[in-house]
SERO-800014 format. One record per residue (C-alpha): residue in one letter; x, z, y. Coordinates in steps of 0.001 Angstrom, whole numbers, padded with zeros to 6 digits, always signed. Each point is the difference from the previous one (the first is absolute). Layout:
! SERO-800014
AXZY ...
***
This chain:
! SERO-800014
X-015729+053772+142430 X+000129+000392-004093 X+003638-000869-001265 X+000191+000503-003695 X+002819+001838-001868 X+001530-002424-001863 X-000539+000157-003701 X-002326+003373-000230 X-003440-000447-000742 X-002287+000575+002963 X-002634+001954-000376 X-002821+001326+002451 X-003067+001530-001446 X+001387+003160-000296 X+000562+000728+003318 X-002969-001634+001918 X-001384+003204+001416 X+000725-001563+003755 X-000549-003252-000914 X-001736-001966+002721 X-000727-003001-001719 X-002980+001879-002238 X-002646-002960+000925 X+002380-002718-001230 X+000581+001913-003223 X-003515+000329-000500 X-000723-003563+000360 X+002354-000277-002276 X-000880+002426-002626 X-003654-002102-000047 X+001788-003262-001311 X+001771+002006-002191 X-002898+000769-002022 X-001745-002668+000628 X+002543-002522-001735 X+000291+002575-002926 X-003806-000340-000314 X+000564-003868+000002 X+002928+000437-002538 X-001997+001893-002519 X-002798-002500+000135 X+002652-003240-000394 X+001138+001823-002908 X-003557+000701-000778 X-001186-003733+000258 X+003336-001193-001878 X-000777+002058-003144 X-003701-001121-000131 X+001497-003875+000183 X-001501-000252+003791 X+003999-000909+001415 X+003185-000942-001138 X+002839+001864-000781 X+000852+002385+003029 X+002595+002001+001276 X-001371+003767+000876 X+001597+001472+003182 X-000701+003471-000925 X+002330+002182+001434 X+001173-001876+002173 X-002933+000034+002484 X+002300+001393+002989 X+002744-002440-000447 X-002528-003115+001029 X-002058+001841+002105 X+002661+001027+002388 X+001161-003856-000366 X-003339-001257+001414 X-000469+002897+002663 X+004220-000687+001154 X-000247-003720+000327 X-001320-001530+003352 X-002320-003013+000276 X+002389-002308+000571 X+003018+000545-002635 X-000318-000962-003297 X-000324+001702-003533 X+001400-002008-003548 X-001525+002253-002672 X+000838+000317-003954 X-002978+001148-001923 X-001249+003585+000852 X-000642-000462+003483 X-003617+000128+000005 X-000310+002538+003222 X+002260-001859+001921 X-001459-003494-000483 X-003792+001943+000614 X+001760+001541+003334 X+000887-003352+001297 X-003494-001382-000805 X-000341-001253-003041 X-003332+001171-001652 X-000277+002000-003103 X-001942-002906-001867 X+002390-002442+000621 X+003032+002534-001396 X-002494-000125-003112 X-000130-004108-000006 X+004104+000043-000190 X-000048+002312-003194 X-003087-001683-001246 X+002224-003404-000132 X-001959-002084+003162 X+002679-000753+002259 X-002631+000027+002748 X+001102+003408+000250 X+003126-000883+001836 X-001679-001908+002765 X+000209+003165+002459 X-002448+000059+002685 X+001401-001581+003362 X-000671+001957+002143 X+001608+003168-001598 X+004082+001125+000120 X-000276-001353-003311 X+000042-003588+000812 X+003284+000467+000675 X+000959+002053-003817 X+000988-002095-003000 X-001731+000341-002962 X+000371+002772-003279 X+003516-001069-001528 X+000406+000623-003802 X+003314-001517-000577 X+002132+003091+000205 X+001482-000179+003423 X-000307-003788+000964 X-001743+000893+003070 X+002706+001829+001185 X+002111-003341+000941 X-003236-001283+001802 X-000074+003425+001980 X+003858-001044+001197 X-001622-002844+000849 X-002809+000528+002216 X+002430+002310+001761 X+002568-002778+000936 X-003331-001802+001439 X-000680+002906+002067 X+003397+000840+001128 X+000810-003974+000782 X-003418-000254+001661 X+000352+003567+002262 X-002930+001303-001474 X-000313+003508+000435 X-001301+000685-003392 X+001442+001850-003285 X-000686-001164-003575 X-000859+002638-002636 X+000517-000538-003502 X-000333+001748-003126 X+001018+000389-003317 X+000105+002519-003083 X+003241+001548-001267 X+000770-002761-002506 X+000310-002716+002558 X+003137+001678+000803 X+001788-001808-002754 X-000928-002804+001049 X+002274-002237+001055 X-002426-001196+002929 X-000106+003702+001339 X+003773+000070+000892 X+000625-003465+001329 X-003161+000767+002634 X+001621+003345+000505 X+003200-002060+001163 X-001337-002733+002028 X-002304+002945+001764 X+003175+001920+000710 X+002536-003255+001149 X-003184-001702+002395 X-001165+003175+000861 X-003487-000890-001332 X-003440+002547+001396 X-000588+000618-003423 X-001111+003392-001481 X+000222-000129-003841 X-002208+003256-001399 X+000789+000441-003843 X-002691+001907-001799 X+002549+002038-002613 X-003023+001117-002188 X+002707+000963-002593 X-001021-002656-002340 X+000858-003901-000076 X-002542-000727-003000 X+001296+002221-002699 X+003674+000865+001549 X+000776+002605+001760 X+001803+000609+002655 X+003084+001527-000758 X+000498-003376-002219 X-000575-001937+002968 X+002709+000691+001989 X+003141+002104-000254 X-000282-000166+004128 X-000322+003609+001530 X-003603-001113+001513 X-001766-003578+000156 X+000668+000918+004320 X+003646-000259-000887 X-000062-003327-000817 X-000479-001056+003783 X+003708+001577+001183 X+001590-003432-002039 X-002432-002093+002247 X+000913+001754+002840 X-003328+000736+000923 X-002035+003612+000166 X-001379+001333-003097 X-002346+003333+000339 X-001594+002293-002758 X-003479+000731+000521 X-002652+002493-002023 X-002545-002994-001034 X-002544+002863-000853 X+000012+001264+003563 X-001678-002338+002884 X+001391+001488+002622 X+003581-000499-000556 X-000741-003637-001294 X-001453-000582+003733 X+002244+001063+001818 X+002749-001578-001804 X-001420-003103-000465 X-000900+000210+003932 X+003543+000541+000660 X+000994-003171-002388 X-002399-002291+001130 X+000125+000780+003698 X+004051-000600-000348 X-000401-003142-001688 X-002993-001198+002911 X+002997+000887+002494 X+003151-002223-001764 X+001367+003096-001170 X+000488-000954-003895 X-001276+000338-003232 X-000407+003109-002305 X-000630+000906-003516 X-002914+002717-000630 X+000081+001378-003130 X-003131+001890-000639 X-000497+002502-002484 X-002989+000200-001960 X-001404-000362-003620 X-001888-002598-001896 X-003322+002568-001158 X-001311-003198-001614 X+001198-002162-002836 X+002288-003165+001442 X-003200-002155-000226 X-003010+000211-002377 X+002039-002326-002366 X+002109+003026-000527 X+000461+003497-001681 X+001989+002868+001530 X-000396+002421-002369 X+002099-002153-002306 X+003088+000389+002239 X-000545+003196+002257 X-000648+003520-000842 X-003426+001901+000384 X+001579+002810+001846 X+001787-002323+002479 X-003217-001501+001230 X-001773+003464+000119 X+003088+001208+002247 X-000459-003293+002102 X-003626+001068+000187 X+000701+002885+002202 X+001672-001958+002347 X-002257-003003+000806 X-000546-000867+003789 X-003479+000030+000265 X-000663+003773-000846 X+003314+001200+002000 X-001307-001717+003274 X-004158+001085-000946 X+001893+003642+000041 X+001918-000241+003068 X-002827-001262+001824 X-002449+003129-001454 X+002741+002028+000906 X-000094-001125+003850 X-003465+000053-000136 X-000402-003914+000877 X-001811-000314-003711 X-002673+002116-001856 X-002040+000140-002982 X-003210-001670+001834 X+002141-002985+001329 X+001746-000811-003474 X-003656-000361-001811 X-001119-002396+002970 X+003306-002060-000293 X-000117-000031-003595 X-003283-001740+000266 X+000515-001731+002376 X+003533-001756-002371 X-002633-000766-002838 X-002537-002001+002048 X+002462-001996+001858 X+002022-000595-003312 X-003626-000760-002128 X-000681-002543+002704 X+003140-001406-000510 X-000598-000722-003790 X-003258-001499+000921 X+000847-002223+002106 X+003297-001106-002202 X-002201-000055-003468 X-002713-002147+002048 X+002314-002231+001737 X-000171-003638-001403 X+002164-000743-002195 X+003657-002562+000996 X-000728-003540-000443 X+002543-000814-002879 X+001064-003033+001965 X+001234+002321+002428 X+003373+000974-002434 X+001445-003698+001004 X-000869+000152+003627 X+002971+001601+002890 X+002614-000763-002554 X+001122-003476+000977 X+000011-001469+003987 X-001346-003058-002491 X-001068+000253-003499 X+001547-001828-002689 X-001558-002769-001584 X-000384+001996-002989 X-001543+003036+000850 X-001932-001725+002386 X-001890-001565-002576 X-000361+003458-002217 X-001152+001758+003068 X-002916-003636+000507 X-000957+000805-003762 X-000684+004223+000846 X-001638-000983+003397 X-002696-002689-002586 X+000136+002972-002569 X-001541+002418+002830 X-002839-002784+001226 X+001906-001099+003044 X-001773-003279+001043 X+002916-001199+001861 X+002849+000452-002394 
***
């Protein structure tokens, strides 16, 4: 059984050599790259005016990854906004990832029959979903469901006043919540060391009274098997913990945004060397469960699934505008009733 060490950062890949979980690793290492494909083509599409502002997840590929591969079918995941591997784990397709950014909320109607049915949607607010995670918890506890809720954020929510007081309520109910904190170093253009004056962001769980665990977020393995740990504790009324995961933001904050004005050159080059997709690509060469051959086939293999993606998103009819005033109200006002009558005539609808 894994128990962490409280408050040192976990790390794996550098001692797999008798690892006996190579095939899950694998699988893993394949959604790796295939999300980075699909990242560099979002950013692609936003510069060329093809989607909407959007917020790169480079670098932190193994963070969400190891989400989607650690959560089971039946618990739930309340994302913030660079968790596209975990929401394409738990079914959600690439194209409709591509709706959300591209501003057609149909993009957050997650198939049915998918894990993701359960998820909420991408969260912007900085840490607002993390009260909604507390939340669905109490539901599960009060309802004996044996089910954990995961939910993320980025290093700034932790200022947030919403971050503590679910921290609290996890720790005083007991709550089977997991919060995973993806400490990329950077909270738009501050950095970390003005973002706390705590000794870690996992310290901040010892005033909730709950667990709090450091974890590589460049290195898959350790984020498994601690977030298998977390969420299996939480499944089994065992309590909440705080994952802090280390990582990196390789990307600017979103495409509205420009790193270099903030953060030094040689910072990102030294981040570089440390990035999670080439340090598990090695490890797997290394143990022979990867070669040359098999990365040219999967590398294909990312840009026709991702191309067919695009198509389908870019040829997808476009949202009725009506559609903005519908699932807001149980019953429409009067007033926007009558503005959504006038865009339903506007768009040739007989029976408006």
């Amino acid at each position: 059984m894994f128990m962490p060490e409280p408050y040192q950062i976990h790390q794996r890949l550098d001692a797999l050599a008798d690892c006996p979980h190579w095939q899950r690793l694998t699988e893993g290492y394949r959604n790796m790259q295939l999300i980075r494909t699909f990242d560099k083509k979002a950013v692609n599409l936003q510069r060329t005016g093809q989607l909407g502002t959007y917020a790169s997840c480079l670098g932190a590929e193994a963070i969400a990854t190891a989400g989607g591969m650690a959560l089971a079918r039946e618990d739930y995941f309340v994302p913030y906004y660079r968790d596209h591997a975990t929401q394409y784990l738990r079914g959600v397709p690439l194209y409709q990832i591509l709706q959300y950014w591209g501003g057609d909320e149909r993009g957050n109607a997650f198939p049915a029959d998918t894990p993701a049915s359960r998820d909420l949607p991408n969260c912007v607010p900085i840490a607002t979903q993390l009260p909604q995670a507390a939340g669905i918890a109490t539901k599960a506890k009060l309802t004996h469901e044996h089910a954990a809720v995961l939910a993320t954020c980025g290093d700034g929510a932790t200022s947030r006043g919403d971050f503590y007081e679910t921290l609290n309520v996890a720790g005083v109910w007991q709550l089977p919540l997991v919060v995973m904190v993806n400490n990329n170093q950077w909270a738009i253009s501050v950095p970390g060391q003005l973002q706390t004056a705590s000794r870690s962001i996992a310290h901040k769980a010892e005033a909730a009274g709950i667990e709090g665990i450091r974890v590589d977020g460049n290195d898959l393995p350790a984020l498994l098997e601690v977030l298998d740990y977390a969420l299996d504790k939480a499944r089994h009324g065992k309590g909440a913990t705080l994952v802090e995961a280390i990582s990196y933001r390789l990307s600017d904050h979103t495409t509205a945004d420009d790193a270099s004005r903030y953060r030094k050159a040689s910072e990102l080059h030294t981040a570089w060397q440390h990035e999670p997709i080439a340090r598990l690509r090695q490890a797997l060469v290394n143990a022979r469960q990867w070669d040359a051959e098999q990365e040219t086939l999967w590398q294909q293999h990312c840009r026709d699934v991702v191309d067919d993606a695009v198509k389908t998103y870019l040829e997808h009819p476009p949202q009725v505008p009506a559609d903005m005033l519908d699932h807001l109200y149980a019953t429409l006002p009067a007033s926007l009733g009558r503005q959504r009558k006038t865009l339903s005539r506007q768009q040739g609808d007989p029976h408006a």
